[in-house]
C-alpha positions in Angstrom: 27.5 -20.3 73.0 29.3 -22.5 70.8 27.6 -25.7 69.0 30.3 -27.8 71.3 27.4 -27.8 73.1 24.1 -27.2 71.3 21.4 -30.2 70.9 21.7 -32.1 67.6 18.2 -31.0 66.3 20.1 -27.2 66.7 23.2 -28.5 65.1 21.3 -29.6 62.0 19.6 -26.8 61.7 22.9 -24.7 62.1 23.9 -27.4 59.2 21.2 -25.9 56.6 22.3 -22.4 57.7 26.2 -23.4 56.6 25.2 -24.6 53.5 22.5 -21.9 53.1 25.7 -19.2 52.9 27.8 -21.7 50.7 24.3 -22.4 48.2 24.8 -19.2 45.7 28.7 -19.8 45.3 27.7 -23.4 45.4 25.3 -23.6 42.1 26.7 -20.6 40.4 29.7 -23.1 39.5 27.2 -25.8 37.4 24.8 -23.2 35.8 27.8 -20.8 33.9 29.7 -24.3 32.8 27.1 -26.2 31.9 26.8 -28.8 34.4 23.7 -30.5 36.5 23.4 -28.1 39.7 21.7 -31.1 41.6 24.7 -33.1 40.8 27.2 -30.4 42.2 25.2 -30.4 45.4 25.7 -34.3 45.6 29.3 -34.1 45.3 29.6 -31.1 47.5 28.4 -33.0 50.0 30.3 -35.6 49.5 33.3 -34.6 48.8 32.5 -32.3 52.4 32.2 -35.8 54.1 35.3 -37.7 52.4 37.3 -34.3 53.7 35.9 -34.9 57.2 37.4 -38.5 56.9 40.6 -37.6 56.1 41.1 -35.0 58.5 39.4 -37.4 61.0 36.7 -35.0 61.7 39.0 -31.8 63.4 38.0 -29.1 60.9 35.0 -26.9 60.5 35.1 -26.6 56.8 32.5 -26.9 53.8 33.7 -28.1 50.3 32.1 -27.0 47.3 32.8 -26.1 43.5 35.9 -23.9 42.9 35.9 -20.9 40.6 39.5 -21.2 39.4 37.8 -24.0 37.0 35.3 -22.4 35.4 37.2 -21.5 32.1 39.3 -24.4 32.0 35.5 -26.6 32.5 34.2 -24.1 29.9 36.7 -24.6 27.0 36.7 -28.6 28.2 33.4 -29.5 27.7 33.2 -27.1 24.3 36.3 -29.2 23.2 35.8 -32.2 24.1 32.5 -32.9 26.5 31.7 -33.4 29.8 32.6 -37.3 29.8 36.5 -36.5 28.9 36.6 -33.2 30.9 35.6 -34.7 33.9 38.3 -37.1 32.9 40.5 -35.0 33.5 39.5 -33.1 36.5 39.7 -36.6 38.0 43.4 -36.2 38.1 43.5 -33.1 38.9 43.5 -34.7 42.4 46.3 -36.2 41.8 47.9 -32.9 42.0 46.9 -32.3 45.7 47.5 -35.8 46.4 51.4 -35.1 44.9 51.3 -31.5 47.0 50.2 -33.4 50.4 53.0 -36.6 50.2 55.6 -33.5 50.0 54.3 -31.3 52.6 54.3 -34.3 54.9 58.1 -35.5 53.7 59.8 -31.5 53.7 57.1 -29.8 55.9 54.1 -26.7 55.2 57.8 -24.3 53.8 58.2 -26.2 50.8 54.6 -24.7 49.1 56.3 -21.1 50.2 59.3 -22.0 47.9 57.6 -23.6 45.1 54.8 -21.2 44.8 55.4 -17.9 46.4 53.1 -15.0 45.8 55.3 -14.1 43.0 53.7 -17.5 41.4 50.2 -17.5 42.8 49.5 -13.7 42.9 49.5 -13.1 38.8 47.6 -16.9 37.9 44.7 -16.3 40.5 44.7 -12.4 38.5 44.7 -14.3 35.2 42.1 -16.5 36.6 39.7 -13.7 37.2 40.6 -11.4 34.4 40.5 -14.3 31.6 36.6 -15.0 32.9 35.5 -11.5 32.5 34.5 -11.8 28.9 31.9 -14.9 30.2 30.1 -12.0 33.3 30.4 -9.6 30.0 28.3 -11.3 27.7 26.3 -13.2 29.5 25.5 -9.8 31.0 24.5 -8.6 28.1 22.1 -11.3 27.1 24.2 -13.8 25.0 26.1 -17.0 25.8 29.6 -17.2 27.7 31.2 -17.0 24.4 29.1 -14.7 22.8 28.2 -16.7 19.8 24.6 -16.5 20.5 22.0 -13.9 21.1 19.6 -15.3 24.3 18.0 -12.3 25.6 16.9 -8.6 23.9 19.8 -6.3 25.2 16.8 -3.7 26.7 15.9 -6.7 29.2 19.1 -8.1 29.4 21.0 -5.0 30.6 18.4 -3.8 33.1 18.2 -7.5 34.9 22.0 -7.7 35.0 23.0 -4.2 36.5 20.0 -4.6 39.0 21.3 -8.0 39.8 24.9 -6.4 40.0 23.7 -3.6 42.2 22.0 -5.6 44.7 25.1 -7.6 45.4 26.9 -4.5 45.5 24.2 -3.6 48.1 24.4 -6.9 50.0 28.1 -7.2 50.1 28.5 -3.4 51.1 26.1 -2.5 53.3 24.6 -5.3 55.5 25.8 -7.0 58.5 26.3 -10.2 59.9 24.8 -13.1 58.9 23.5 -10.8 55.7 26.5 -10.0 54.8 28.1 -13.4 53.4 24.8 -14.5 51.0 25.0 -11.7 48.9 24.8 -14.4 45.4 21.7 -15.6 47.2 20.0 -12.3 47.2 21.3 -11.0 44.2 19.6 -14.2 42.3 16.5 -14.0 44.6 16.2 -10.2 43.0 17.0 -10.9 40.1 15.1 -13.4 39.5 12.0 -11.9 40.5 12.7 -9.5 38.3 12.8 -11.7 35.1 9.3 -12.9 36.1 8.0 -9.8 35.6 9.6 -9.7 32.3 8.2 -12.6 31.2 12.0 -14.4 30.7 11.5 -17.2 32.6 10.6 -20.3 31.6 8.2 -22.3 34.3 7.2 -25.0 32.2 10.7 -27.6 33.2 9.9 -27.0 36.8 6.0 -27.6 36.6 7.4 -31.0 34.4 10.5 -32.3 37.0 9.3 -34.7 39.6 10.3 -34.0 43.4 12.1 -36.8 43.6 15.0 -38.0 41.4 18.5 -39.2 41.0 21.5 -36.4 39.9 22.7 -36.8 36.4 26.0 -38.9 36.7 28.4 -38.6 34.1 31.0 -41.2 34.0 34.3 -39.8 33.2 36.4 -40.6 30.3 40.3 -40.0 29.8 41.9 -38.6 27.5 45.8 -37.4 27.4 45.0 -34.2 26.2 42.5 -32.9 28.4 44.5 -34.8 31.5 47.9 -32.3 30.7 45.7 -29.3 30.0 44.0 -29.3 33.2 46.4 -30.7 35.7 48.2 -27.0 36.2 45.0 -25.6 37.2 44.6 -27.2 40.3 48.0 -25.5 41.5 45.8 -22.3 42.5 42.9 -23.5 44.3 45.9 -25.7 46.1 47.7 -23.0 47.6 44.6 -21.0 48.0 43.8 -23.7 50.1 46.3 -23.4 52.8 45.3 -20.1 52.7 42.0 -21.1 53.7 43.5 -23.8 56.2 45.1 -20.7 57.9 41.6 -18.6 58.2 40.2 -21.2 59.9 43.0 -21.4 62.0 42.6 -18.6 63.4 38.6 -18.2 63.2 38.8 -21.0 65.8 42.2 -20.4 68.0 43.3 -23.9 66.4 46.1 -24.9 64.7 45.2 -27.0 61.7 48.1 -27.0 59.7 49.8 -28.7 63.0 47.2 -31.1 63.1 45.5 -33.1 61.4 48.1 -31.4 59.6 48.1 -29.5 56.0 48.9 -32.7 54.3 45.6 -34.1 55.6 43.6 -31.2 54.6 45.5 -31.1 50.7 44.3 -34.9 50.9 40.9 -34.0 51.7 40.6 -31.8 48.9 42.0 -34.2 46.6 40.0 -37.3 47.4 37.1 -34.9 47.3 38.0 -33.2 43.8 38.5 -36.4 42.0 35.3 -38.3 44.1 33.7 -35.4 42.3 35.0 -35.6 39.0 33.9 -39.5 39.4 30.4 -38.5 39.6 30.1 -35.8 37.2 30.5 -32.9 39.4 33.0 -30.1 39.6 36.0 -30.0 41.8 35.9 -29.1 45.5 38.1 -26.8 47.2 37.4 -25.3 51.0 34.9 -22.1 50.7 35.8 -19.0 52.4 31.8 -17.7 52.7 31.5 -20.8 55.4 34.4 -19.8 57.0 33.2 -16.1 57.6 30.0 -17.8 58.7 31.7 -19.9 61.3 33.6 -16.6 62.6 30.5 -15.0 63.0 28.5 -17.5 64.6 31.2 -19.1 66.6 29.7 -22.5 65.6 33.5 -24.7 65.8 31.8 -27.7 66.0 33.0 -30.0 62.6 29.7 -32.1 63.1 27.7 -28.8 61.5 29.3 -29.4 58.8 28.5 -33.2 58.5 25.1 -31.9 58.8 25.4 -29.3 55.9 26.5 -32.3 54.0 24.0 -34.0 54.2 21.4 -31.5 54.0 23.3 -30.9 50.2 23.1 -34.3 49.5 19.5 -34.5 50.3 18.1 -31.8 48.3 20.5 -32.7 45.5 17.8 -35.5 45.0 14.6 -33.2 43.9 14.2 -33.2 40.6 12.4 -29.8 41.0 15.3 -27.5 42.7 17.6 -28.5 40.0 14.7 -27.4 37.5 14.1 -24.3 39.5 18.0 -23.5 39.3 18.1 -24.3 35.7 15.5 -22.1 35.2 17.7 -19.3 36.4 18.2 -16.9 33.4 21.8 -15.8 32.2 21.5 -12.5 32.6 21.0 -12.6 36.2 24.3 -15.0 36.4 25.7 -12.1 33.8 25.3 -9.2 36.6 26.4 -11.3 39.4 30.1 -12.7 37.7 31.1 -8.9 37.5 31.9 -8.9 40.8 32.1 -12.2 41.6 35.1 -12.8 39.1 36.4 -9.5 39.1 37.1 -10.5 43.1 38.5 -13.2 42.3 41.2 -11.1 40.2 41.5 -8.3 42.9 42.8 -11.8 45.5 45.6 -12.4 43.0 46.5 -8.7 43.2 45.7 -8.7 47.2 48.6 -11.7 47.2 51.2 -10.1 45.6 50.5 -6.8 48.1 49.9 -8.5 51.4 53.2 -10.2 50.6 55.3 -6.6 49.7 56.4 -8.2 46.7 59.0 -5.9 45.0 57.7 -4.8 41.4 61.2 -3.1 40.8 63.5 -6.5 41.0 63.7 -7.7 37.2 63.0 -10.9 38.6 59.4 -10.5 39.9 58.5 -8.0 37.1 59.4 -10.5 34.5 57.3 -13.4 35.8 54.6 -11.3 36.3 54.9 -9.3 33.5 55.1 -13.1 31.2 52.0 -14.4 33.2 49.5 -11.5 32.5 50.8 -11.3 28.9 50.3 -14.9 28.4 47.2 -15.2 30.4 45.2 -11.9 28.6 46.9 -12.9 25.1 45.3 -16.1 25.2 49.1 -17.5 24.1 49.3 -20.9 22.8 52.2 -23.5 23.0 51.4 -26.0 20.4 54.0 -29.0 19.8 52.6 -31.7 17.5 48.9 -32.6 18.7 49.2 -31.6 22.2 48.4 -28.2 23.3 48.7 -26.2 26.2 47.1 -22.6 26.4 45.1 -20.8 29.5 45.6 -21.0 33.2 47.9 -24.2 32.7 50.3 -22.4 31.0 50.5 -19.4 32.9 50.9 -22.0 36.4 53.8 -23.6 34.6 55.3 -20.6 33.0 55.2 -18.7 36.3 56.7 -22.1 38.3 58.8 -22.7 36.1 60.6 -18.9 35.7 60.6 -18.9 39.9 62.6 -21.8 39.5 65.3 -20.5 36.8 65.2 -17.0 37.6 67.8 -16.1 40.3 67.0 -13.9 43.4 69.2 -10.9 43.8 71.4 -10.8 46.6 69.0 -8.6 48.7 65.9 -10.7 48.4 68.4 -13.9 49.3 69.3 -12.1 52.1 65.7 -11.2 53.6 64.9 -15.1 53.5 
């Protein structure tokens, strides 16, 4: 039975269950960058509701905090604060706004030509890869950038590989419903395990109130920070329609034919920079929900109003956010092995699932030029602007696609 035609008390309930699966992807985002958890969950939800508006309610699809931004939010806010990094998430939006108008004016083919595999593949890699220094240290009990000591290595290391294992476990071994919350368990475990080591810190919860308003940050703009993380967005964009197309076919429906892909990029958009507005982190479609809509058959797009608003509810008490702040490092540490280590293994997945030719000099050099860049941490430096990171390798690999010519077999297969 589908939730076409379930009771409304069941589809709010089947609502909490959505965003149950999304809520450990969901908060992971705001606790390793720094930002309010509560205020995440706010603009998840509404950046889930300003999707459903733009695609006038037809897809079954949760938004929530994408982990292609995580370093580029990291280095932001340690260079120049939230206010000015949200900044320029804010137009970050811009870029799916810019994606949409042209998928409506040359049709859904024109993304395959700008950024093929050849272009996605090694930046989602570089993505992963450049964030497993963060899982690393704060797996071994010191912050993201290993400046500072937080936890005793002894402690550290034995919360972080338990946490590891059990989502290992999770992931591996369970089925159905089980099977797509392994964050959830892996923090539940791993938190009850710091208890008993005496690293958590009760006090800020016992001193929140139940009931108060997310931090808003109000975003401030800066040039800088606007060119550096514009690029990034180009990832979680064409990851997108990659999402668009799971759901697709989860549900026998053809969303990219309607509301159309260049609804859906608009969703995402309005939703990222809405965000940004508010002090959260940008939304992209999560692909936990849509294994939890396969499984459940619920197609209905009114559950996901419901999880919506069930994130926007509990993003006002004061004490989950506490609770989730409260969350020690190391248990974040244990689950970003895998979490961003999978995120690396897509990017590889990409370039496979397409069968794209390693031997061409063509495809070796731009992927050769991304990783290099993307591992070497290289820097393009011209007066006081900077670009370094995921932006460079999205416009280095776009930009050597473009120049680079195809040999005459490759022309020939397209």
């Amino acid at each position: 039975m589908t939730t076409e035609n379930i009771s409304t008390p069941k589809q709010v309930f089947v609502g909490l269950q959505m965003l149950f699966v999304a809520f450990g992807a969901l908060v992971l985002m705001p606790l390793i960058t720094g930002l309010d958890p509560n205020t995440a969950l706010l603009t998840a939800g509404i950046g889930t509701l300003l999707f459903q508006l733009c695609t006038k309610g037809q897809v079954p699809i949760f938004l929530a905090s994408s982990f292609a931004f995580i370093a580029p939010i990291q280095y932001g806010v340690q260079t120049w604060g939230i206010p000015v990094t949200m900044g320029g998430l804010v137009f970050t939006g811009l870029v799916y706004f810019a994606l949409s108008a042209l998928v409506k004016t040359k049709g859904v083919a024109i993304l395959d030509k700008l950024f093929p595999p050849v272009v996605v593949g090694p930046v989602i890699v570089i993505i992963g890869l450049g964030l497993a220094p963060v899982g690393v240290n704060m797996a071994l009990g010191k912050t993201g950038d290993g400046s500072a000591v937080l936890f005793q290595y002894d402690q550290a290391i034995i919360v972080s590989m338990v946490t590891l294992i059990t989502t290992l476990i999770v992931a591996v071994f369970t089925k159905g419903l089980m099977k797509l919350v392994p964050i959830m368990f892996a923090i539940a475990v791993g938190y009850i395990l710091s208890i008993f080591m005496g690293i958590v810190n009760f006090q800020p919860i016992a001193d929140a109130p139940w009931f108060s308003l997310p931090n808003i940050t109000a975003p401030e703009f800066k040039l800088e920070a606007i060119l550096y993380l514009l690029p990034i967005a180009l990832a979680p964009a064409v990851e997108h329609v990659g999402g668009i197309m799971a759901i697709s076919s989860v549900t026998g429906k053809n969303f990219l034919n309607k509301p159309g892909l260049h609804r859906t990029l608009l969703g995402d958009g309005v939703a990222t920079s809405a965000a940004a507005f508010l002090g959260g982190p940008p939304n992209t479609t999560y692909a936990e929900v849509t294994g939890a809509v396969m499984l459940t058959k619920n197609f209905n797009p009114r559950v996901m109003t419901y999880a919506a608003i069930w994130a926007i509810a509990i993003s006002f008490c004061g004490k989950v956010g506490a609770f989730l702040q409260s969350i020690p490092t190391v248990v974040m540490g244990g689950i970003m092995m895998l979490v961003f280590g999978s995120i690396a293994a897509v990017g590889m997945s990409t370039l496979i699932r397409a069968r794209v030719d390693m031997s061409e000099a063509r495809n070796l050099c731009i992927v050769s030029v991304v990783m290099t860049f993307g591992i070497g941490h290289m820097l393009v430096s011209i007066g006081s602007f900077s670009l370094q990171g995921i932006s460079l390798c999205a416009i280095v690999a776009i930009v050597l696609n473009l120049v680079l010519p195809k040999s005459k077999e490759a022309k020939e297969q397209h």
